[in-house]
N, C-alpha and C positions, 0 to 999 in steps of 0.2 A: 300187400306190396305189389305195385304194378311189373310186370314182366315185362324184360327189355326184347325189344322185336330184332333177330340175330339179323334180319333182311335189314333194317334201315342203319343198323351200327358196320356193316359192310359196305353197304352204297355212302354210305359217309365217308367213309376210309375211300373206298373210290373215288370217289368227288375230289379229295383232298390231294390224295395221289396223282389223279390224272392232270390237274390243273400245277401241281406244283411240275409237272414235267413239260406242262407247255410253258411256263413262265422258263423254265432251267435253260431252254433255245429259244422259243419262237417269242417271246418278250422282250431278248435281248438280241434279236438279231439284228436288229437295224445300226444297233452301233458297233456289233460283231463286223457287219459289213463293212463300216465305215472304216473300220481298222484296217482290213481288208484291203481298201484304196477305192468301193465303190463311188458315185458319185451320189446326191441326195436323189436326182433322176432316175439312176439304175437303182437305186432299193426303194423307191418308190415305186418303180414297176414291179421289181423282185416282188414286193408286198401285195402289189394287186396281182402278180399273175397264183401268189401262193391263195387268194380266196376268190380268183376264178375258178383255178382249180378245186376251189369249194362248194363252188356252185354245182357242179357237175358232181361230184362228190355225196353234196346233197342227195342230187336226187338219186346219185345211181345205189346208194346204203340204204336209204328211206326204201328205196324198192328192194332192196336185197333182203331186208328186214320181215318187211311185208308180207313179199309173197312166199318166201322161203321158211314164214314163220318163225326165224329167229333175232332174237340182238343180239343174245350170247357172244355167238360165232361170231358175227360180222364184227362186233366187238373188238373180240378179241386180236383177230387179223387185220384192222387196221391199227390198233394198237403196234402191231409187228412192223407193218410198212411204217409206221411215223416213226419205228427206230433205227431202220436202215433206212430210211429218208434224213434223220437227223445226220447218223453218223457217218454220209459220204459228204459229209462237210467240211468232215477233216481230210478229205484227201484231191477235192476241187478245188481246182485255182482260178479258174477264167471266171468273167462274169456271166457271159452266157451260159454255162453250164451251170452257177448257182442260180441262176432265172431260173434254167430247167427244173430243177430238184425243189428247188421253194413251191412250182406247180404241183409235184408230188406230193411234197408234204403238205400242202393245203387240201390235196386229195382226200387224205385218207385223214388229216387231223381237224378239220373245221367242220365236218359234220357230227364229231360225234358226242359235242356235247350234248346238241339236241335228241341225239341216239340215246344217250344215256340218261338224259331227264326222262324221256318215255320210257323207257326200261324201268326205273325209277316207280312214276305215276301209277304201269302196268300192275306192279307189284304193290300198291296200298290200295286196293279196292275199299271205295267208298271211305278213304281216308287220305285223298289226294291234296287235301290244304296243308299236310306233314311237306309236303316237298321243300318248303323255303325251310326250314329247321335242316333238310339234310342237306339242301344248298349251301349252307352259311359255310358250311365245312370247308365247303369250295374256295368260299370267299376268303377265310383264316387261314387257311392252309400257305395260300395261293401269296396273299399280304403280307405274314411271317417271314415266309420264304424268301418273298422279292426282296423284301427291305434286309436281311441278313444275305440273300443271293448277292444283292447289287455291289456291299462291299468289299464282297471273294472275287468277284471280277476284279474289282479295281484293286486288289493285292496278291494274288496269284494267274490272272490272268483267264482269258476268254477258252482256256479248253478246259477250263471246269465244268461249263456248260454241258459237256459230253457224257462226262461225270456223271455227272445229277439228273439227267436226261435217261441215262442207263438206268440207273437206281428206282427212281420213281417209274417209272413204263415196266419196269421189272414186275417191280410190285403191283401197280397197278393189273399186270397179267394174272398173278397170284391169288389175288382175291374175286377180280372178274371169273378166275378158273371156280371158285368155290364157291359162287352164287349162281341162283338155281335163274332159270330162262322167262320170259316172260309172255308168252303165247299156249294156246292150248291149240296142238299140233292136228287136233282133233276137229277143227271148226273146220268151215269147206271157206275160199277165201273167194270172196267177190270184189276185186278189185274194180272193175269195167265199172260197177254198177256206184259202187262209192265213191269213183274219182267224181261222176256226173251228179251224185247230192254234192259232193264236198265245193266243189267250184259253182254250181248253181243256188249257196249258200253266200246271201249279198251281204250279211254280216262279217262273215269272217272275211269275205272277198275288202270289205270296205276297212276293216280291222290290218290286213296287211298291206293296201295302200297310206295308213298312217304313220303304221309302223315302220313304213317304207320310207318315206318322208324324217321321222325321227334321227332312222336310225344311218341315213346319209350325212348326217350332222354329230352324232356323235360318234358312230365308228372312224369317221375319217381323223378325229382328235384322237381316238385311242390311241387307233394304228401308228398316228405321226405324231404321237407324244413324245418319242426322244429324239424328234429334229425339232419341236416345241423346246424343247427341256435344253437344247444344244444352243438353240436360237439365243437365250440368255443366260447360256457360261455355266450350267449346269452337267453333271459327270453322270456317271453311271451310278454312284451311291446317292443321287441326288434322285435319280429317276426310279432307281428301287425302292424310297422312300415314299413316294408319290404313288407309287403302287400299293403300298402297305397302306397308307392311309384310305384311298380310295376303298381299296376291300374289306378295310376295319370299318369305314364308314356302313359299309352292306347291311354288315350281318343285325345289328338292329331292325332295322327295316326286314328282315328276314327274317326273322323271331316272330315279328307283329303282325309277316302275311297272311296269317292264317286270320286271324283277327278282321285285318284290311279285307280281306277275299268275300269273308260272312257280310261287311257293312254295306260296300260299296259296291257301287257296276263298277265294269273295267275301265269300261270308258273314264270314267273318273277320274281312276288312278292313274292311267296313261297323263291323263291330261296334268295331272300334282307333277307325275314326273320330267314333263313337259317345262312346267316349270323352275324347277331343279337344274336340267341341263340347261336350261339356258342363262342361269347365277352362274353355273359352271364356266360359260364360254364368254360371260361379260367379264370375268374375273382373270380367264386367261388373256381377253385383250388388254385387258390392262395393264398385265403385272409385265415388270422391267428385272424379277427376279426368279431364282432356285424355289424358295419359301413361299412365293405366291402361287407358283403352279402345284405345288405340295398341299395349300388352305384351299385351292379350287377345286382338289380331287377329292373332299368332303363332298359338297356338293352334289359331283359325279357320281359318288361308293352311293349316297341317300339314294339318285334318282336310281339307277341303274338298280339295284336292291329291291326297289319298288317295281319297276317294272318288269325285272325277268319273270317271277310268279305270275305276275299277271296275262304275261302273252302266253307261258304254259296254259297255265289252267284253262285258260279260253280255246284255245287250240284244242287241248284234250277234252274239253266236252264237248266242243261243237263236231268234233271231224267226227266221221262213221268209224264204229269201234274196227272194221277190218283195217285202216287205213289211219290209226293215227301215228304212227312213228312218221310216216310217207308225208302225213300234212304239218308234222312239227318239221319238218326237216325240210318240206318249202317252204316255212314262213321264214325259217333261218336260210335259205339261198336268197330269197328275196330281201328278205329287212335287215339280214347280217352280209353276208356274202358278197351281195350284188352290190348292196352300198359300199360294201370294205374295197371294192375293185375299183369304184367310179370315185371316191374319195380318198382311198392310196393312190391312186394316179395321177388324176389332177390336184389331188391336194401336195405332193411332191412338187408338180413343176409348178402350178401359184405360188407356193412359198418360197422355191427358188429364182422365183421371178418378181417376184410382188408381195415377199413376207410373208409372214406366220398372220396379222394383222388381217388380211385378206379374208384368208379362209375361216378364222372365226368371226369376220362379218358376213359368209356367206350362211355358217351354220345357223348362228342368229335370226337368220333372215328366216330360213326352213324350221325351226322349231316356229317362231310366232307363227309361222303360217298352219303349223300342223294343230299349234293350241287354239288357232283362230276357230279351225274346221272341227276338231272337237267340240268346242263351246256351242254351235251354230247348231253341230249332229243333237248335243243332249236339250239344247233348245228347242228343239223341232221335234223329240220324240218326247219331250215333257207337255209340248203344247198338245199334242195328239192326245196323251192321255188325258189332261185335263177338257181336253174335245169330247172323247169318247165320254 
């Protein structure tokens, strides 16, 4: 009888925890705001200044990680700050001051999923293809939730969020407290010398300029999915549904990456999921309803499913073993972060200016471009070998 591993039955429960706490606020905050009196303007700023603040975030945890040799800690104290960042939300009124604090909370809460996939990685030596199996959890968790979160909103009201944000962060502290750390305190740490392979490595360099490009197109649809959702007369139990579908879609595609990982280059799979998101955003231009933006989040849950394992694992083997929390957590400031800031921003004032309609002809436009440049990369390095 195979022996269950207590480390990956832990970071599952993490995964599931942590993600059902960012859904309990930061999923629904944009119609929390709205409630509010914000405008679609001021929370489309709010939204990008919360993953500016990510960005910065990024890197200053990735290096806190690093060089201090732990996730554990850092961990866990941002875990603290995302909950007295949530919870002064019940006591601000102005907009500017919830602009402020959304920057905090993008602080301390948008890097650390990639903190936590490397913690994750660190902890299965030579058995890093497990990671979509403990992802999925994230994904279930995260989809159950919303879709039963969405219509406790809508019958008891927006300070459940508080609630359930408590609850989950709680927990999530509890079990981060009782897993073991993933650094050996005992390496001498050479950062100077790593950062200059990691950045003069033209693969990963050329891997985050597409992913860059991807993911300016689809994070800007995630982030502004309930001013999408609003656009066509859909609620909040309309947008938690879309949620649940979308992450129920994942976890297949998460089951199989370990499978996909053995077959294929990455490039590949980026490029499947390339196509995926963009059924996804032909489907959203189209649809005049609740239920079509619900069938496009199929789609979405496939591509997305397919792709997070694959930007991990890339990452994790190519970055220098001193330094890889530091190089997951720039690929997430640049290909998550950076795009979530330039596409909650202007994807706010396009759609208040020029429709929902707009912005998924611009995403359109950036995936064919990204699938173009993929197709050309694995042509050009297929002719070479057939050169050589």
């Amino acid at each position: 009888m195979k022996k269950r591993n207590p480390d990956k039955i832990r970071f599952s429960i993490i995964q599931l925890t942590f993600w059902c706490s960012w859904c309990s606020f930061t999923s629904f905050a944009a119609m929390y705001f709205q409630d509010k009196g914000l405008t679609e303007s001021q929370i489309g700023l709010a939204i990008s200044l919360s993953t500016c603040g990510g960005i910065f975030g990024q890197f200053f945890w990735g290096f806190m990680c690093d060089r201090f040799r732990t996730i554990k800690k850092n961990f866990i104290l941002a875990n603290i700050l995302i909950w007295l960042s949530v919870m002064s939300f019940l006591f601000i009124k102005t907009s500017f001051f919830i602009i402020i604090m959304m920057f905090a909370l993008g602080f301390s809460q948008v890097p650390q999923p990639s903190i936590l996939d490397t913690w994750i990685l660190k902890k299965l030596p030579d058995n890093e293809e497990e990671y979509g199996h403990i992802r999925l959890w994230a994904s279930a968790g995260y989809g159950v939730f919303a879709l039963i979160f969405g219509w406790v909103i809508n019958k008891f009201g927006f300070r459940t969020m508080f609630i359930a944000a408590s609850f989950f962060i709680g927990t999530t502290l509890i079990f981060a407290f009782r897993s073991e750390d993933a650094y050996d305190s005992r390496n001498k740490v050479r950062l100077k010398e790593s950062f200059k392979i990691l950045f003069s490595n033209r693969e990963y360099l050329f891997f985050i300029f597409i992913c860059f490009t991807i993911g300016l197109a689809f994070r800007t649809t995630h982030l502004l999915l309930p001013l999408i959702m609003n656009n066509v007369k859909g609620n909040s139990g309309h947008l938690g549904f879309a949620y649940f579908i979308g992450l129920m879609a994942e976890i297949p595609v998460l089951i199989l990456s370990k499978k996909f990982a053995k077959r294929f280059k990455a490039l590949t799979l980026i490029a499947f999921s390339c196509v995926l998101f963009t059924v996804h955003f032909i489907i959203l231009y189209l649809t005049q309803s609740p239920f079509m933006v619900i069938v496009s989040m199929v789609a979405q849950g496939l591509a997305f499913g397919n792709y997070l394992p694959v930007v991990r694992l890339f990452v994790y083997e190519t970055a220098p073993e001193d330094l890889r929390t530091s190089a997951q957590t720039f690929q997430d400031a640049i290909t998550s972060s950076l795009t979530a800031v330039i596409g909650s921003a202007a994807g706010g004032i396009i759609i208040q200016n020029y429709g929902v309609g707009t912005v998924l002809l611009i995403g359109i436009g950036l995936l064919v471009f990204s699938l173009s440049v993929i197709i050309f990369k694995i042509a050009v390095l297929h002719g070479n070998k057939n050169f050589r």
